[in-house]
LUMFI-817602 format. One record per atom (N, C-alpha, C): z, x, y; residue in one letter. Coordinates in steps of 0.02 Angstrom, whole numbers, padded with zeros to 5 digits, always signed. Layout:
% residues N
ZXYA/...
% end
This chain:
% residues 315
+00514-00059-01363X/+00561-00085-01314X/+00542-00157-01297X/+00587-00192-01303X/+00584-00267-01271X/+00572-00275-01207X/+00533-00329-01190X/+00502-00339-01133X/+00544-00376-01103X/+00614-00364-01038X/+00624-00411-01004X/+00615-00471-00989X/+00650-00519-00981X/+00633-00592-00937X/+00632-00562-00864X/+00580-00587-00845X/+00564-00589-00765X/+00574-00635-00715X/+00604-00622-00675X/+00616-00662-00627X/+00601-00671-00575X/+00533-00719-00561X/+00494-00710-00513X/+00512-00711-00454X/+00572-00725-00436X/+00586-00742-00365X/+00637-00683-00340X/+00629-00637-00378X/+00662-00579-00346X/+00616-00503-00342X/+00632-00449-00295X/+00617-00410-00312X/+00657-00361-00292X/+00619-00306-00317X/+00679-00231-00315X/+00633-00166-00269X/+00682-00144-00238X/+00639-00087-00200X/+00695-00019-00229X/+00652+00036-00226X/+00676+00103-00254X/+00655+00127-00188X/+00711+00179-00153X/+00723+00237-00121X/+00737+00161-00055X/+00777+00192+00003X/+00795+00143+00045X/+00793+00205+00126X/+00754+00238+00096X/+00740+00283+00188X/+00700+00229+00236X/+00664+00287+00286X/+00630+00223+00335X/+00592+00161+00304X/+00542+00181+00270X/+00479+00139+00228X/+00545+00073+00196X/+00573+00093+00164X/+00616+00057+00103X/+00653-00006+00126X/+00688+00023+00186X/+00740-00005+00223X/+00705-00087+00263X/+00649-00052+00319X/+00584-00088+00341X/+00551-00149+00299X/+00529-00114+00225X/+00532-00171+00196X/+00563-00224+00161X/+00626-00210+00161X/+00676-00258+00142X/+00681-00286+00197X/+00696-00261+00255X/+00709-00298+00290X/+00646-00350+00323X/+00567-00344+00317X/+00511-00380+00320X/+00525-00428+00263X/+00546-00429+00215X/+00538-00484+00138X/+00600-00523+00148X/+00654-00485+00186X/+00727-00546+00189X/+00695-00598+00218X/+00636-00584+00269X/+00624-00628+00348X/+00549-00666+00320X/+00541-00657+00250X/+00487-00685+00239X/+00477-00734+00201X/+00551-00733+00146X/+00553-00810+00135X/+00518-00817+00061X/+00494-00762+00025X/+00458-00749-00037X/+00508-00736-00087X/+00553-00695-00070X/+00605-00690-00152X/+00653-00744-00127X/+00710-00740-00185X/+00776-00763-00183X/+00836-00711-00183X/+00801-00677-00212X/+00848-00607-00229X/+00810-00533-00210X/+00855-00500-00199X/+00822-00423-00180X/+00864-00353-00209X/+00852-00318-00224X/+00898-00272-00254X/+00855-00205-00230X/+00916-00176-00222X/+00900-00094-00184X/+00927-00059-00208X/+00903-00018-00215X/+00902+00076-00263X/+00911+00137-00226X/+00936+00152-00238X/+00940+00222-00209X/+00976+00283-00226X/+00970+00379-00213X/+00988+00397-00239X/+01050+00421-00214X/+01066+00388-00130X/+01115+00384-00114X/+01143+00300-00109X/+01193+00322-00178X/+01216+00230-00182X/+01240+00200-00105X/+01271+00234-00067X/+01308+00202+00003X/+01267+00184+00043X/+01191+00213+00045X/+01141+00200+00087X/+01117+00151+00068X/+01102+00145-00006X/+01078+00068-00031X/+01123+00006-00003X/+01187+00024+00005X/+01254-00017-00016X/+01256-00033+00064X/+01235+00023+00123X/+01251-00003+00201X/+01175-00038+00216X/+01135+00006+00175X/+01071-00045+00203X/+01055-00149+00172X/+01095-00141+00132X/+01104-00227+00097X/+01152-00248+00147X/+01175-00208+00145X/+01240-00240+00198X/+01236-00265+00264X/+01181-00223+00290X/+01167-00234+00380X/+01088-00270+00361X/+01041-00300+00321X/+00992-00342+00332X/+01026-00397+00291X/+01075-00403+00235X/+01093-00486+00233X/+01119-00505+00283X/+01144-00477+00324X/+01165-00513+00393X/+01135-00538+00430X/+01064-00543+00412X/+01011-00570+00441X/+00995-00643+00429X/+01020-00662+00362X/+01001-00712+00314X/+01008-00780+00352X/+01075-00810+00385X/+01088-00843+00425X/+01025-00891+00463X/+00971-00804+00482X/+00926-00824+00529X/+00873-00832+00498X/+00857-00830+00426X/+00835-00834+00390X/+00821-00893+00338X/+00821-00858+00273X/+00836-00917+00219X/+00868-00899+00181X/+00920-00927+00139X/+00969-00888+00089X/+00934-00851+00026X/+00967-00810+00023X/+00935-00733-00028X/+01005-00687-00032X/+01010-00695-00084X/+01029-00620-00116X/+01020-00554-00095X/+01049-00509-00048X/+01035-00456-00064X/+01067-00399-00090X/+01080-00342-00136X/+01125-00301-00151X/+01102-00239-00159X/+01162-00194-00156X/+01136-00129-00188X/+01141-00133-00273X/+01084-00095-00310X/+01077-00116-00375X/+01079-00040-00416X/+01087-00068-00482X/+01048-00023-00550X/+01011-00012-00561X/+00969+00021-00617X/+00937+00015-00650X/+00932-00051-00694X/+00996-00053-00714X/+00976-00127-00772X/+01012-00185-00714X/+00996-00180-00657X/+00979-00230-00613X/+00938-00260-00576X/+00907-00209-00608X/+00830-00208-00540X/+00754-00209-00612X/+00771-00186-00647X/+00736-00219-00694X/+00698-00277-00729X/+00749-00344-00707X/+00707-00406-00720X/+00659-00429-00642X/+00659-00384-00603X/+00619-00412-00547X/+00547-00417-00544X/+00517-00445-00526X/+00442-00492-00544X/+00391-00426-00503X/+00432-00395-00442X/+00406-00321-00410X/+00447-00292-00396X/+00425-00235-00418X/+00475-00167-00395X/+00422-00117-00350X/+00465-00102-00287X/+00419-00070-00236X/+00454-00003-00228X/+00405+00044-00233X/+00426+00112-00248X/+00418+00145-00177X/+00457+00150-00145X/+00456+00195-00060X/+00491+00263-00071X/+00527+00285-00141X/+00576+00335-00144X/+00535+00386-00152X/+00526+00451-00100X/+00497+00520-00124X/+00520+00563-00055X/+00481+00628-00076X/+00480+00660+00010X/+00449+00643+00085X/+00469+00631+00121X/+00420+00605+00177X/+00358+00679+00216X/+00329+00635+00261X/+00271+00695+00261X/+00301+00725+00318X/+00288+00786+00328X/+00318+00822+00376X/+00229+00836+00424X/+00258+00830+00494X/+00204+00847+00550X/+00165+00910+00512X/+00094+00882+00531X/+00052+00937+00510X/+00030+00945+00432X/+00073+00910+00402X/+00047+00896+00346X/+00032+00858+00308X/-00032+00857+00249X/-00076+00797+00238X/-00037+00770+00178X/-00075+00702+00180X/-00031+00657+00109X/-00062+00702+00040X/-00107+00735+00037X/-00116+00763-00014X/-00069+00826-00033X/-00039+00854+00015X/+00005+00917-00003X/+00075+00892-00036X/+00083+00814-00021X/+00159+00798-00038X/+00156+00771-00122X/+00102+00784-00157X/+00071+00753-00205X/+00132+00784-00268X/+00136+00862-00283X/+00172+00877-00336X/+00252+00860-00319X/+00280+00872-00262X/+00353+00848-00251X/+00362+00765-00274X/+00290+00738-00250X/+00321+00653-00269X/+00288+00632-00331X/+00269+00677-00376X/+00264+00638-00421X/+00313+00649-00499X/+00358+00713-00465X/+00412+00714-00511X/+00467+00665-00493X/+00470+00647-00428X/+00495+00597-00408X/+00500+00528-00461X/+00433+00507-00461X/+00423+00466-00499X/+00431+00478-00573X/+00430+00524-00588X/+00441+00567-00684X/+00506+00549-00676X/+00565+00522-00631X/+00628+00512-00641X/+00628+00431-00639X/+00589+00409-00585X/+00623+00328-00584X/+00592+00296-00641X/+00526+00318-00653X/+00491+00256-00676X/+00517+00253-00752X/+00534+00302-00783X/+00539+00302-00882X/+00633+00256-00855X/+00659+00272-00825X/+00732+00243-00804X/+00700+00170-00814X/+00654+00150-00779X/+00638+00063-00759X/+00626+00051-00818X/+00579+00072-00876X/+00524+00073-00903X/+00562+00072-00983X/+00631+00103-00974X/+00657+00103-01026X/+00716+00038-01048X/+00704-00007-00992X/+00751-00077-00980X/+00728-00119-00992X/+00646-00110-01010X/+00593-00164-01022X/+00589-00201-00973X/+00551-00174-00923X/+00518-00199-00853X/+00464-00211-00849X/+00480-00291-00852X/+00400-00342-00883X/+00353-00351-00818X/+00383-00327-00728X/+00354-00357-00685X/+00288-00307-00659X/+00280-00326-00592X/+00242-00269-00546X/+00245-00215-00513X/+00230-00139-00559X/+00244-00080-00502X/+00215-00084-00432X/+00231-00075-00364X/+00200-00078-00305X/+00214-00010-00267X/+00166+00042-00286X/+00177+00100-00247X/+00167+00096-00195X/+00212+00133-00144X/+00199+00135-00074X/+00215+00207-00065X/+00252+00246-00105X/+00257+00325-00091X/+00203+00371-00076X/+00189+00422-00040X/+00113+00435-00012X/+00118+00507-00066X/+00066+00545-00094X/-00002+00513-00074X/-00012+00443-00118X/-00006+00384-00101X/-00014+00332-00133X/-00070+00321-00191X/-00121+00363-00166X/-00179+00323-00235X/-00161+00389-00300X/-00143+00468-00277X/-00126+00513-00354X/-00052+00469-00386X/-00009+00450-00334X/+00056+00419-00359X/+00029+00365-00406X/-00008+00310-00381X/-00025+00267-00405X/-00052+00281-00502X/-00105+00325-00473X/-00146+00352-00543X/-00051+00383-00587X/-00036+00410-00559X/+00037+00465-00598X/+00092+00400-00617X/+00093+00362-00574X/+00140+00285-00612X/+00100+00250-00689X/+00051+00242-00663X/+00013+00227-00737X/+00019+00268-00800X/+00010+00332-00777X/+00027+00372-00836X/+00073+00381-00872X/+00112+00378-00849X/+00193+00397-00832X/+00236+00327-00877X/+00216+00260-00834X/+00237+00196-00865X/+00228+00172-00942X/+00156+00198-00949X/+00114+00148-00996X/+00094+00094-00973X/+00107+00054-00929X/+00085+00002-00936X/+00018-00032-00890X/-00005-00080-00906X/-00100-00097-00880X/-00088-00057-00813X/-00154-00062-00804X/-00161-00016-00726X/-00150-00078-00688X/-00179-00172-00727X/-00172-00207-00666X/-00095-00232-00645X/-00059-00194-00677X/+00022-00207-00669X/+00045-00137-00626X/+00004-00105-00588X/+00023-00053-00553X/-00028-00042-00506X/-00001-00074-00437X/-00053-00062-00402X/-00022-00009-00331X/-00058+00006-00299X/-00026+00056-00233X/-00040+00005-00164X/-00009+00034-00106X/-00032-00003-00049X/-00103+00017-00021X/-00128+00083-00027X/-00163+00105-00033X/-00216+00084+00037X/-00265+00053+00070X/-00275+00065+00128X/-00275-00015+00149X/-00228-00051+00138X/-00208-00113+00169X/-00189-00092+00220X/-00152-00038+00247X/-00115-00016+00316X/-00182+00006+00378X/-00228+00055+00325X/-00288+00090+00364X/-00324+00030+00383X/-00330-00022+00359X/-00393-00081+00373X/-00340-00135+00391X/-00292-00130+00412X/-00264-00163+00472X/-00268-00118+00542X/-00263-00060+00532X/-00270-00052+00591X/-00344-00021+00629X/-00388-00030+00578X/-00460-00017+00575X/-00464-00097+00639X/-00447-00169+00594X/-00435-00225+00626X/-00441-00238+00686X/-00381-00201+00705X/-00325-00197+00773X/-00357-00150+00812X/-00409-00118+00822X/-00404-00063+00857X/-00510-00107+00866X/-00536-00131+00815X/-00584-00173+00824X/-00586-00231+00857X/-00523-00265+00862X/-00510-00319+00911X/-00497-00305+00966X/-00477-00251+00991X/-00450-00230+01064X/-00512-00201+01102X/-00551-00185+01064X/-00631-00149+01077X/-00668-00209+01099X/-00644-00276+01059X/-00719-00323+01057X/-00683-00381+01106X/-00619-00372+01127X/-00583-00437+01140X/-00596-00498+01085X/-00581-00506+01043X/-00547-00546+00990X/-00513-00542+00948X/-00467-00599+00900X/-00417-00587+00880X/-00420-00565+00807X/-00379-00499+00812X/-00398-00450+00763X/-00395-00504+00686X/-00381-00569+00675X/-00391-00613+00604X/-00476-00625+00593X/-00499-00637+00639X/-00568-00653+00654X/-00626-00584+00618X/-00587-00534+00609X/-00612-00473+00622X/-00632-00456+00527X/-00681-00449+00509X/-00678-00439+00439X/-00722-00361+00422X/-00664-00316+00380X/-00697-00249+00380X/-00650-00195+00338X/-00664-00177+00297X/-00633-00122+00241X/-00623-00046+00246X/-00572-00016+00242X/-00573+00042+00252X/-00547+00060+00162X/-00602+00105+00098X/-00607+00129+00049X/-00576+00197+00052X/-00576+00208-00026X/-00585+00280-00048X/-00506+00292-00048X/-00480+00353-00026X/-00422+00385-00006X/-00381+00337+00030X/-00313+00314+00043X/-00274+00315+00080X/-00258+00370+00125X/-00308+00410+00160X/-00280+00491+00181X/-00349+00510+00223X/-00379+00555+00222X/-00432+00605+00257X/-00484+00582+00262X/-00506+00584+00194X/-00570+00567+00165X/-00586+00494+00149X/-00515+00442+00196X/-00556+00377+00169X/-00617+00376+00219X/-00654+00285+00190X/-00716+00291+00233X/-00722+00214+00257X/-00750+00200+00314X/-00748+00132+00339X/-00814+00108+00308X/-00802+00028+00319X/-00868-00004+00268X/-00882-00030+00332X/-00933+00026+00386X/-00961-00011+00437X/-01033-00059+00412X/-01048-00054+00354X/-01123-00074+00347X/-01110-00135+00309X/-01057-00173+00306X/-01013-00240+00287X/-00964-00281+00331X/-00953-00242+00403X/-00909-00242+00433X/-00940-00312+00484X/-00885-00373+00485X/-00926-00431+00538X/-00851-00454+00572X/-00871-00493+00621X/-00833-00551+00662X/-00850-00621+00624X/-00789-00630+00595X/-00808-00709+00572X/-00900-00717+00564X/-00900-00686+00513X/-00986-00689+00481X/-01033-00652+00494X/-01019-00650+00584X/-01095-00593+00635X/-01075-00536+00629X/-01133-00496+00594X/-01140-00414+00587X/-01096-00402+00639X/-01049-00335+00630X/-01025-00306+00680X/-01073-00276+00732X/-01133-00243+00720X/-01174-00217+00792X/-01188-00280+00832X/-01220-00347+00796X/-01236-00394+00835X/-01175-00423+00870X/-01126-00413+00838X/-01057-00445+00898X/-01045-00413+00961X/-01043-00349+00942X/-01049-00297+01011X/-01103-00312+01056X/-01166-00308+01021X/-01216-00333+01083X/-01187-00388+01124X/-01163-00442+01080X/-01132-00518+01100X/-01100-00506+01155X/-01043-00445+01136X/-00991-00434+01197X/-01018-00377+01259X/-01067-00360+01236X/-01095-00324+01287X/-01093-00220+01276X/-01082-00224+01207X/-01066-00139+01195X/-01132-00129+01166X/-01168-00078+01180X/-01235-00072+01140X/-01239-00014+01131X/-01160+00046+01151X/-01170+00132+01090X/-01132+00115+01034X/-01169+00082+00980X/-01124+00081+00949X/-01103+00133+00891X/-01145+00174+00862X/-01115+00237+00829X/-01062+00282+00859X/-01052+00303+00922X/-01029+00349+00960X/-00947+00313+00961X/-00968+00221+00985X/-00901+00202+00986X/-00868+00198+00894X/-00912+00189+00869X/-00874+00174+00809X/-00831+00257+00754X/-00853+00305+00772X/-00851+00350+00773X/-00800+00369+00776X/-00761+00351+00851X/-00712+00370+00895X/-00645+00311+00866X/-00652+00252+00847X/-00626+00203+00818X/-00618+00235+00745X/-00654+00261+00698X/-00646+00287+00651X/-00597+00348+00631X/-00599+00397+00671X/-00556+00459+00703X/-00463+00406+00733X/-00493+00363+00772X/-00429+00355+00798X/-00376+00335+00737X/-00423+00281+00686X/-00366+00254+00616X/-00378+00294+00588X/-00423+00343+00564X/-00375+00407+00529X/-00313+00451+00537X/-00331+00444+00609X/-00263+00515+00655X/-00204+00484+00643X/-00206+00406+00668X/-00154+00352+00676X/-00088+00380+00645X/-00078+00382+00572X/-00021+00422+00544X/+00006+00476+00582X/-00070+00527+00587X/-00017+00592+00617X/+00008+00584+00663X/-00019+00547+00725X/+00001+00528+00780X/+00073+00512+00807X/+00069+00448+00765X/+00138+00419+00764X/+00187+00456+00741X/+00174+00518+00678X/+00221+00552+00635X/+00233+00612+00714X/+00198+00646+00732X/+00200+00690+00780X/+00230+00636+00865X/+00251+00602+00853X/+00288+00571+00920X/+00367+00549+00905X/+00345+00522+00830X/+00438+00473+00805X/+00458+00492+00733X/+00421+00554+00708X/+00431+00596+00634X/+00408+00534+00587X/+00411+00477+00589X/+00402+00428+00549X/+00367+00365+00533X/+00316+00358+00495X/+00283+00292+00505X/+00314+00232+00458X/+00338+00174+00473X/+00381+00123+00435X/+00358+00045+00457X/+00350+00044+00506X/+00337-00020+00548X/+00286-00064+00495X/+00220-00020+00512X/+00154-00059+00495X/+00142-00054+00428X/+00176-00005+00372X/+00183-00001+00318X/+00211-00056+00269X/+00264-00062+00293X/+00309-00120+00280X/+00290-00200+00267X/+00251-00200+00337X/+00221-00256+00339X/+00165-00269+00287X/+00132-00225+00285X/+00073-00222+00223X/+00091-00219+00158X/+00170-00184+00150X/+00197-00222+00080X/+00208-00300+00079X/+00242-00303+00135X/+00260-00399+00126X/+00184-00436+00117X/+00117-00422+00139X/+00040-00451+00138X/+00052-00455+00056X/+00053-00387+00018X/+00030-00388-00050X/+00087-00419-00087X/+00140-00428-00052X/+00187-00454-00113X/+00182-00556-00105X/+00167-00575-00038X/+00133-00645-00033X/+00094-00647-00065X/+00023-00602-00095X/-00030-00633-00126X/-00023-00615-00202X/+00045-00581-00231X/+00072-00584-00293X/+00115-00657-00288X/+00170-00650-00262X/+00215-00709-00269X/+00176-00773-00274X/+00129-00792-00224X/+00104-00854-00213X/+00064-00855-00240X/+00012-00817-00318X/-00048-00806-00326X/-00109-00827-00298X/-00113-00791-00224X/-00158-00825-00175X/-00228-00800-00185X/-00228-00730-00241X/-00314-00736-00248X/-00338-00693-00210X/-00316-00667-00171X/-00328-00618-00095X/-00341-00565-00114X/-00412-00564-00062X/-00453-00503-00060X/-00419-00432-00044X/-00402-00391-00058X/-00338-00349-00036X/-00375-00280-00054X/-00362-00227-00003X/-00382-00138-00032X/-00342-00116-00059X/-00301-00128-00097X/-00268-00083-00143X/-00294-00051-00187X/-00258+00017-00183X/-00267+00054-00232X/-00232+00050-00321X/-00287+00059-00350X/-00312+00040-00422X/-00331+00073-00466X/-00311+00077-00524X/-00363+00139-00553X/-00444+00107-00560X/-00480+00145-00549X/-00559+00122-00550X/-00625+00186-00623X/-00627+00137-00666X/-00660+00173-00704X/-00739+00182-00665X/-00765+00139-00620X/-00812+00157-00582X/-00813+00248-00561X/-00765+00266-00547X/-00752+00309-00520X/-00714+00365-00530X/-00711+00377-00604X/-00686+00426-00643X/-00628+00406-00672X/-00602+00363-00654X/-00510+00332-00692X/-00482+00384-00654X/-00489+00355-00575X/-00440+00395-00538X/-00433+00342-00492X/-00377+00326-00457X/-00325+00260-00431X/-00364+00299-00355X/-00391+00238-00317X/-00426+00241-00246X/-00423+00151-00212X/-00440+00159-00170X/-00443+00094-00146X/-00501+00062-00157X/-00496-00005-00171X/-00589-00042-00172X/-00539-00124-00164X/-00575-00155-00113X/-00581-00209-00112X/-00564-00245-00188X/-00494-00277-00185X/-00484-00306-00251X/-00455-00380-00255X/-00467-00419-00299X/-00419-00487-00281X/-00370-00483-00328X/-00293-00492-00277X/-00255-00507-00306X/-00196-00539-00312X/-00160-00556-00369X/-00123-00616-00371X/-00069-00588-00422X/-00041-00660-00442X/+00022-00623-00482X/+00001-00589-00532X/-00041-00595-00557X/-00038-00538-00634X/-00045-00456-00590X/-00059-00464-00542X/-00072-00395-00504X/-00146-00386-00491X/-00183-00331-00499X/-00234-00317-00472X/-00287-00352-00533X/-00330-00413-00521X/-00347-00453-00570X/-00444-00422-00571X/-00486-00406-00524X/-00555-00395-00507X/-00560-00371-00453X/-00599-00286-00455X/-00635-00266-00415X/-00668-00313-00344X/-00699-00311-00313X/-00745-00352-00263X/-00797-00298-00224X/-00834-00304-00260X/-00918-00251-00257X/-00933-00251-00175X/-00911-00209-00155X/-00920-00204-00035X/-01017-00169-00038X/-01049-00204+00007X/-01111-00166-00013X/-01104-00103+00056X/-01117-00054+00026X/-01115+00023+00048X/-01174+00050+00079X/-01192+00080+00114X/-01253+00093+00136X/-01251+00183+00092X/-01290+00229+00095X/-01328+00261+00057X/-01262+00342+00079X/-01260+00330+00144X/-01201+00367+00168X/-01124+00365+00154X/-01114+00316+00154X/-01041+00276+00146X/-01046+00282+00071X/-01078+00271+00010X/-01081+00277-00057X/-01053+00363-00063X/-01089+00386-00030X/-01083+00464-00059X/-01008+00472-00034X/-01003+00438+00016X/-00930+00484+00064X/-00864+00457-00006X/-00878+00386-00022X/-00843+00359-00058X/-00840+00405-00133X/-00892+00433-00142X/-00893+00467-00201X/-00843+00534-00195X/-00864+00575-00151X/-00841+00648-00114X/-00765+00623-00122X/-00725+00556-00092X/-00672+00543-00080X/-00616+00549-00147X/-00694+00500-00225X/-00649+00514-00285X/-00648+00574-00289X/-00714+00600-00275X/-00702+00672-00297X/-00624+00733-00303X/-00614+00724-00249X/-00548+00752-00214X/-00500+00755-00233X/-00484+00664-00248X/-00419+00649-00300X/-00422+00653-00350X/-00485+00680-00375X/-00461+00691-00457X/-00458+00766-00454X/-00485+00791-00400X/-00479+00883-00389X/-00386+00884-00407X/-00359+00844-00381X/-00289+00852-00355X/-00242+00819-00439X/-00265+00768-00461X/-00273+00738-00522X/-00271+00799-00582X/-00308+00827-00569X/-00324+00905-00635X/-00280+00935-00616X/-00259+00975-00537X/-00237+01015-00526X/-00141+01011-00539X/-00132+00955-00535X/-00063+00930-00563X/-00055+00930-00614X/-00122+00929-00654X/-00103+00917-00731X/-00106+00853-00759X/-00125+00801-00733X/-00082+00719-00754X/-00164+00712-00777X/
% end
């Protein structure tokens, strides 16, 4: 199959529910494509949701947006995958794993068979087995398929560290690995304020429990999903936004240190998060986080899991 011309200044999103919708409407307001094309498997939803965020454009910058094809959405430079089942209260991103990845056994050979030269960008949960099941599924490099994978968890790892320390959560530098889900794990033993160890900043500000608090900070951005899912059925907001982060440091090849999820031969050739830089070719180099002796194992236990789930699908 012939490889498409790509067109960097557009991209395409598949499925247009909360996640989908959110991020079209974050990328109209961001000034990165020219064009946008939306998918869906209800064409009218694609067709009212183009309809009610180009109306935005005005306030914006001029862009294209439409409801699309397959052989429309094909030459786009990224295609962002939000289309599957959403998680229902009470239940984990790992249980939604076999419903969404037949999901994907439908869109992706559709894309794949138009010669779609650009970037897969999973955002469908469980994001890092999806991620690993797009690769398979596509053929194509793993660094042309990356997931969002815990860009969302280590923003709000961030945000919930800045409100603790009083400063502004940019200042704040610190990784949340492994899973997008249960078993990820925070990189407290890497974790600083603009350079100073995180324990020594706390002393700075005057906190000196610091396991007990960090603990409780740890628990809180894990729950965070269910939380929000168990108050408004839906998480879209902060998701969204963390697509528009990774699609700036593709579009603009800014080089950026980013957790997306990847496939990692470190770690069995199973798609997890690790600190990666990346740019337009997609996920270009690992970035080695130093782990303390605890955090290594948890990180291990974490591949462990997804490839438990990896076998158990079959892929």
């Amino acid at each position: 199959m012939k490889t498409s011309a790509v067109n960097p200044r557009k991209a395409g999103i598949i499925g247009c529910g909360f996640v989908g919708s959110a991020t079209a409407f974050c990328l109209m307001q961001s000034g990165l494509f020219d064009e946008m094309a939306l998918l869906d498997a209800d064409t009218a939803k694609a067709e009212g949701e183009a309809l009610d965020i180009v109306h935005g454009v005005p306030f914006a910058r001029p862009m294209r947006i439409y409801a699309a094809s397959y052989d429309e959405i094909a030459d786009a430079s990224v295609v962002i995958i939000t289309a599957g089942a959403n998680q229902k209260p009470g239940e984990t991103r790992l249980q939604l794993a076999g419903r969404n990845v037949d999901v994907l056994g439908r869109i992706i050979p559709e894309l794949c068979s138009r010669g779609f030269g650009g970037l897969l960008l999973i955002v469908t949960n469980p994001v890092d087995i999806l991620t690993y099941a797009a690769v398979k599924i596509s053929g194509l490099p793993w660094r042309r398929v990356i997931g969002s994978g815990t860009v969302l968890d280590t923003a709000r790892l961030k945000y919930e560290l800045s409100r603790h320390l009083g400063v502004d959560a940019r200042s704040v530098h610190a990784f949340i690995v492994g899973e997008h889900g249960d078993s990820e794990i925070v990189t407290w033993s890497a974790a600083n304020v603009s350079g100073v160890p995180l324990d020594a900043f706390c002393e700075l500000r005057g906190y000196y429990h610091h396991q007990a608090t960090m603990r409780e900070i740890a628990d809180k951005v894990r729950g965070a999903a269910y939380e929000i899912i168990d108050k408004k059925h839906a998480t879209y907001y902060g998701i969204a936004m963390s697509v528009r982060r990774i699609c700036e440091a593709v579009v603009r090849d800014e080089k950026s240190v980013l957790p997306v999820s990847v496939v990692s031969g470190d770690y069995g050739g199973i798609a997890l998060s690790l600190p990666t830089v990346v740019g337009s070719g997609g996920a270009e180099t690992a970035v080695p986080v130093e782990l303390n002796g605890e955090e290594a194992s948890l990180l291990a236990k974490s591949a462990a899991a997804l490839r438990s789930v990896v076998r158990d699908l079959g892929l």
